[in-house]
N, C-alpha and C positions, 0 to 999 in steps of 0.2 A: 483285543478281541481274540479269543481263540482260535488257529485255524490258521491266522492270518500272518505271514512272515514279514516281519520288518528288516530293514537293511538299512546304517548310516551311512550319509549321502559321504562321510566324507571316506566309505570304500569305492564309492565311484569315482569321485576325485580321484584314487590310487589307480582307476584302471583307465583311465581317459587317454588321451582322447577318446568320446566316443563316434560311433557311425551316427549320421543323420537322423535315419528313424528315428532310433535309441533315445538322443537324446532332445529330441522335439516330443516324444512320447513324456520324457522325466523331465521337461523346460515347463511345460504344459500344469505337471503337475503339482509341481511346486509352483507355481504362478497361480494355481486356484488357491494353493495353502492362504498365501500373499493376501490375495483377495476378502478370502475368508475373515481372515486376523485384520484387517484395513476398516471391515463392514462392522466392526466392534471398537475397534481402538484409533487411532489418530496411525500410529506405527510399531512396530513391535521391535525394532532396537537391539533386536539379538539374535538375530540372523549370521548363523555359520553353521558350516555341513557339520559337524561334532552337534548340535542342537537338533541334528534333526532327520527323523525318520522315514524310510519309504516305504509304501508299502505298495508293492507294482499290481498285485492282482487286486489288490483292490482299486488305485488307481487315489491314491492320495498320501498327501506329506503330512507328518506329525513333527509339530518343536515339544522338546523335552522340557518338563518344568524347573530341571536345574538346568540354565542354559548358563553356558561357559563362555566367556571373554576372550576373541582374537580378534589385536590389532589389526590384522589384514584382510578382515572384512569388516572393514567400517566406512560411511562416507564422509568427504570432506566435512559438510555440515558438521557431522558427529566430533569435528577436532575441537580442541581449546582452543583454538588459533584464528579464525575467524569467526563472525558476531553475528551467523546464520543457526536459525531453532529448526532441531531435526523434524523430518513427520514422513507422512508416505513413501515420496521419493527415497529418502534417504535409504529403503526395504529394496527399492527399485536397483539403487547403484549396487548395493550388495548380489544381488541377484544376478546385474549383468557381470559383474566378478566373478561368482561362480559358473555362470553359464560360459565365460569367457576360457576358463580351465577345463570345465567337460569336452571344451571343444578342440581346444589344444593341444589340452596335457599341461601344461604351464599357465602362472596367475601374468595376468595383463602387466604388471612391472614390479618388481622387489626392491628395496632399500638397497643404498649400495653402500660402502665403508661408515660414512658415521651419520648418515641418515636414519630415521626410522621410520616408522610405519605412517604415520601423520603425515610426516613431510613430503613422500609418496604421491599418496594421495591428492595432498594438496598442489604438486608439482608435476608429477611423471603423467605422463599418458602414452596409450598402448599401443602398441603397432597392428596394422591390421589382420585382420584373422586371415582373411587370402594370403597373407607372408609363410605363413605356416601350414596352409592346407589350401589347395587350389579349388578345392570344391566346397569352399565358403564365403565367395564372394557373393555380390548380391543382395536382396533384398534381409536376408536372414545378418549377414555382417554389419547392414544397416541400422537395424534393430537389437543387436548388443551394442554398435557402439554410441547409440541412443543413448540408452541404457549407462553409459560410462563416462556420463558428460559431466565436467568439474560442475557446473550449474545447477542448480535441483528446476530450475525454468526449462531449460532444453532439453532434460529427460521428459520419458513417458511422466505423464502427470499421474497415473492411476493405473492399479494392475488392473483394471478390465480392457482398458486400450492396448494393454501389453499382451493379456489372456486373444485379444482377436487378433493381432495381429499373428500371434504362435501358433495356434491355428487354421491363418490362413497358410505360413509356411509350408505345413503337416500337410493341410489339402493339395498347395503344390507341388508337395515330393510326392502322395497317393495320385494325384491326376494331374500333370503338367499342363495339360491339354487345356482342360476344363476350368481350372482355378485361377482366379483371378492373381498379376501379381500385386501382391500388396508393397501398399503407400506407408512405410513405415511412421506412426504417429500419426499418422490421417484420422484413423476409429477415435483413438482417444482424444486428438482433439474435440473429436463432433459429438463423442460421445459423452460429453461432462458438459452441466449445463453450466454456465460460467457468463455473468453480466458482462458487455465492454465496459471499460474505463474511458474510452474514449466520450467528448461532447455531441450531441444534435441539435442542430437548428438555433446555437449558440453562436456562431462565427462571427455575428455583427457587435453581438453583447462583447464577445471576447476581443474583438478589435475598437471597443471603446477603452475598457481596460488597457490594453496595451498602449495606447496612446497618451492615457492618461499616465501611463512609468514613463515615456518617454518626457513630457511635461513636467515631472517630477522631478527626473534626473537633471534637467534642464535649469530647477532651478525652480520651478513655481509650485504655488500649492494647489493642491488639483483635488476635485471632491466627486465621487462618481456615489449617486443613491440606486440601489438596485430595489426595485421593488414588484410584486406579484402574489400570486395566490399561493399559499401552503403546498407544498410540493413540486414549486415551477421550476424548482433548481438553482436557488439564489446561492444557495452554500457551497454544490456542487459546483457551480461556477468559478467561485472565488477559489475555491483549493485545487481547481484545477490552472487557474489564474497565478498560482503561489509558485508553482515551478517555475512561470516563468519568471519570476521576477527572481528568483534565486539564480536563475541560469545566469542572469543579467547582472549579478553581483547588485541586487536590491537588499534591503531587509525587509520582513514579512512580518506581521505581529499580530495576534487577533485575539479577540475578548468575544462572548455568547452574555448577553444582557439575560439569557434566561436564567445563568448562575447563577446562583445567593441574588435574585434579585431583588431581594429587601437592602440588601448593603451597599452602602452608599459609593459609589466610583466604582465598583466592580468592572465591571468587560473592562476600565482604561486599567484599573491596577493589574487585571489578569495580561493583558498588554504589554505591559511596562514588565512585567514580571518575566516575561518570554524572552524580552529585548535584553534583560540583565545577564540573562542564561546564554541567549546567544554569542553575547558580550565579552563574555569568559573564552567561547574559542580564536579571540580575535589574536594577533602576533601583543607581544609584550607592550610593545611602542604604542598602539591603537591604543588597548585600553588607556595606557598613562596618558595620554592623550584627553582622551574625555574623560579621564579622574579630573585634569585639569579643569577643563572645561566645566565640568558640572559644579566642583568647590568654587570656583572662581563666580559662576553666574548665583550659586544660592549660598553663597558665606553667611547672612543672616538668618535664613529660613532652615536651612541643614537640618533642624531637631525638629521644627512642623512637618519637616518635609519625609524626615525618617518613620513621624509616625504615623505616617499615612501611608508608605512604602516601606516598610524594615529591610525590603532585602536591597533597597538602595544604599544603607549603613554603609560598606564597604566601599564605596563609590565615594564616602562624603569625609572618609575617616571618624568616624564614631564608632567607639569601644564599648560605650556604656548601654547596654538593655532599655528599651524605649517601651510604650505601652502598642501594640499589635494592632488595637481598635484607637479612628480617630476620632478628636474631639468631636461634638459636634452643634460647637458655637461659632466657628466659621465659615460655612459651608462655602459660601462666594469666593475667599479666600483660599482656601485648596482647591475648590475648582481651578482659579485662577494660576495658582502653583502648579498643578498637574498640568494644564495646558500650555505652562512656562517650561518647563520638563520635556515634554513633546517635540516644541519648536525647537526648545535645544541642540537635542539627537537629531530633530531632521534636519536643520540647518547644518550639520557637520558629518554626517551618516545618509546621504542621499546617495540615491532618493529611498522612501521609508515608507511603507506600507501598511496602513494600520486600519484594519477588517474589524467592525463590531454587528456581531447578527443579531438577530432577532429584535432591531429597535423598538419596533410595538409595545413589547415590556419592558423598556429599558427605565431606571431609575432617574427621576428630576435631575441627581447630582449630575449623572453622566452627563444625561442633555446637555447641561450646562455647559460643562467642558466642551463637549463638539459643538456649541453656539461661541465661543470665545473662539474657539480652532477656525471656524468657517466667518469669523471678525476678524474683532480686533487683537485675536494672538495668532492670526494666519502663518503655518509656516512655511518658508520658500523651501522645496524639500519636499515635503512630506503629499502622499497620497493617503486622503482620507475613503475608507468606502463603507457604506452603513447599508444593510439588508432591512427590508419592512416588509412584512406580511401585510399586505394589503386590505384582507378576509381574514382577520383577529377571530379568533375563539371569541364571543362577546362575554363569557364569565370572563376572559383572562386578563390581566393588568394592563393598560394600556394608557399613555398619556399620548394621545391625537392633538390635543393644546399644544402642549410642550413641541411636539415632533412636527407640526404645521409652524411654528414658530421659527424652530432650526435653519426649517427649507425656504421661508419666505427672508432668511435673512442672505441668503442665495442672491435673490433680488433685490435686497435692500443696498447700502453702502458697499459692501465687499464686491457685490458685481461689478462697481467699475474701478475697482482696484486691478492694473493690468499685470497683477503679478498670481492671479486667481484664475483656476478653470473649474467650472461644476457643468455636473450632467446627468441626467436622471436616467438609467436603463431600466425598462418595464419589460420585464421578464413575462410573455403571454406563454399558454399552453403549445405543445408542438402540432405543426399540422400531420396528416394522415402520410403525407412523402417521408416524413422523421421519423415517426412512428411504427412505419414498414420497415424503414433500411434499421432502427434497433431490431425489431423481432428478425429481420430478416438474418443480421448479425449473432443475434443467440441462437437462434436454430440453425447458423450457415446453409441456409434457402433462400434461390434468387429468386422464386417465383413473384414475381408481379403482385396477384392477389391476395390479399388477406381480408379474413374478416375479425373483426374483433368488436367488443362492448368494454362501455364506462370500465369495465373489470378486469380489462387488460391491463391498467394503470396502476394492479398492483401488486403488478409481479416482482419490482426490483425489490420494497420493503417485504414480502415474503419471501424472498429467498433470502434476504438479507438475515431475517430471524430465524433460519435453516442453514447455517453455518455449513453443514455436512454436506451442501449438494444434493445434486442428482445426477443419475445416470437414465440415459437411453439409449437402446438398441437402435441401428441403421435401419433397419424393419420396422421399427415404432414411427420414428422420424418420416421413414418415406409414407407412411399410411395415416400420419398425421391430418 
């Protein structure tokens, strides 16, 4: 635009340090670019003072559209070196790099002899800004070395949390008096709407689970049926159930009966398929271990067995190309193979956790198998857990026969088998006390009262299919 003088940030860099004002005036400004470029794209990736323009009377930064390459504004994520995907934050570490030299004179740490710039990054951190200038301790030193944390989780998550907090700086250098001091990352936390990960009004369901890995580990076969209405949390439960049994040195394996569920064994093959993947990161020894084990228990069945599982081949030593899809003149027989296969692993792999959702539409074959599992192919070992919708879609597939059959063999023989524990969790809706302390959690609001209808129930699956978030002002929130 005409009229209007630009200047490259990186001749500020050449005159740095600068004075406080100064550079809370030019922190500010570049932090709306940030913002701007964030509210369009995921991250902009090429952030350095050579890239990019000021223009002080106007009161805004411009990147150039031939933006130029340097290594020492890049963040960790950004390295080859570890297996984190760049996005916002990563605009954020750049930022507090540069603002760390405005303030200085000097970049927060250099490469030394035959390091380079990656290595930096991924290793050095800075000393404080108060080492260099007495009169940037404080809340403002706070919030660059926010800004400069190896982690993209302990940085600001988003430049509008970074834009209020700059801000409020600027307000406490114009009125000491009057301005509040700011909570570095306070704004941005409260101000990005963000679900907990965290369980409610699960603790009992989730201490059934866990007792059933302990029983597992122990030695026995343990069957725990979760069941409830379409969105009571059966799934969330269980993947949140998954860590633990990994922390525990478990195996975790899980199959969705809603896949291809016209195909016969699906959720067990999808199962088995997970167990073989995992199976590969085990030490040299383990696997050749259950090579043995598996050639040794199926030496005649090897080729039925490969062509109902191909990626077992490698497992069984077979070279030769098998057909993908299996027969389907023996159905009771691979049933019976599959749940031979199962007992295997967990009787040597315990305890072994094996998740199949959505039973309501699970296929005949499947059932089968988990009625042989919760019999007469019980494994000592193995924790079985099946998810049921309670309140089916009534168009959708459903065998109630079949899956009333499973459960009643529960009570038949295998219950007084003393090497079996089953237990049915009924996942109900959460009461009104759950229900607050989540809203209460997304909004970080203690207040007591709330009001809400049926259509509060669906806020998680809408922000869920809003990937981008939201943001809200402090002001919004309080007048909420």
């Amino acid at each position: 635009m005409a009229g209007i003088r630009e200047r490259s940030l990186k001749s500020w860099l050449a005159e740095s340090p600068l004075d406080l004002a100064e550079f809370l005036e030019l922190s500010i400004i570049l932090t709306k670019m940030v913002y701007k470029i964030h509210q369009q794209y995921a991250y902009s990736g090429g952030i350095n003072p050579s890239n990019i323009g000021i223009q002080l009377d106007a009161k805004r930064a411009v990147m150039n559209e031939n933006a130029e390459w340097d290594a020492a504004y890049r963040a960790p994520e950004q390295s080859s070196r570890i297996p984190l995907i760049p996005d916002g934050r990563s605009d954020l570490y750049v930022l507090g790099f540069i603002f760390y030299e405005l303030l200085s004179g000097r970049k927060p740490f250099e490469p030394e002899g035959e390091e380079d710039w990656e290595y930096v990054h991924l290793t050095a951190f800075p000393r404080l800004l108060s080492v260099h200038r007495s009169d940037l301790g404080g809340p403002l030193q706070d919030v660059i070395m926010k800004l400069l944390s190896k982690l993209p989780e302990d940085r600001y998550q988003s430049a509008y949390g970074l834009l209020c907090d700059l801000e409020q700086c600027e307000a406490r250098l114009a009125r000491p008096i009057d301005a509040l001091t700011p909570n570095p990352g306070y704004l941005d936390t409260v101000s990005t709407f963000k679900l907990p990960d965290k369980l409610y009004g699960r603790n009992i369901a989730l201490d059934q689970l866990e007792s059933g890995l302990h029983q597992a580990a122990a030695g026995l076969s343990v069957f725990r049926w979760l069941t409830g209405d379409a969105g009571s949390g059966k799934s969330a439960l269980v993947q949140h159930y998954r860590s633990v049994v990994f922390s525990r040195g478990g195996w975790f394996v899980q199959g969705d009966a809603r896949s291809q569920a016209d195909t016969p064994f699906q959720p067990i093959l999808e199962a088995l398929r997970q167990w073989i993947s995992q199976l590969w990161s085990e030490p040299v020894e383990s696997i050749a271990k259950v090579k043995e084990l598996i050639r040794a228990e199926f030496r005649k069945e090897r080729q039925t067995l490969t062509e109902l599982l191909p990626e077992v081949r490698s497992l069984l030593d077979i070279k030769l190309d098998v057909p993908h899809v299996p027969s389907m003149g023996a159905k009771l027989q691979h049933a019976e193979l599959l749940a031979r296969l199962i007992r295997c692993i967990a009787t040597h792999q315990r305890p072994m956790v094996m998740f199949i959702d959505h039973l309501q539409t699970c296929d005949p074959d499947t059932l089968e198998v988990l009625k042989l599992l919760v019999g007469e192919q019980a494994a000592p070992g193995l924790m079985l857990i099946g998810a049921y919708q309670t309140l089916a879609d009534p168009s959708s597939r459903s065998h109630n026969g079949e899956y009333s059959q499973l459960y009643s063999n529960l009570n038949g023989p295998t219950a007084h088998i003393h090497t079996c524990s089953s237990e049915q969790i009924d996942l109900r809706g959460l009461a009104y006390e759950e229900v607050r302390q989540y809203i209460s959690d997304v909004m970080y609001e203690t207040r007591r009262a709330f009001v809400y209808s049926p259509g509060a129930f669906i806020i998680r699956p809408a922000v869920t299919r809003n990937r981008l978030g939201y943001c809200w002002s402090a002001g919004v929130r309080k007048n909420a």
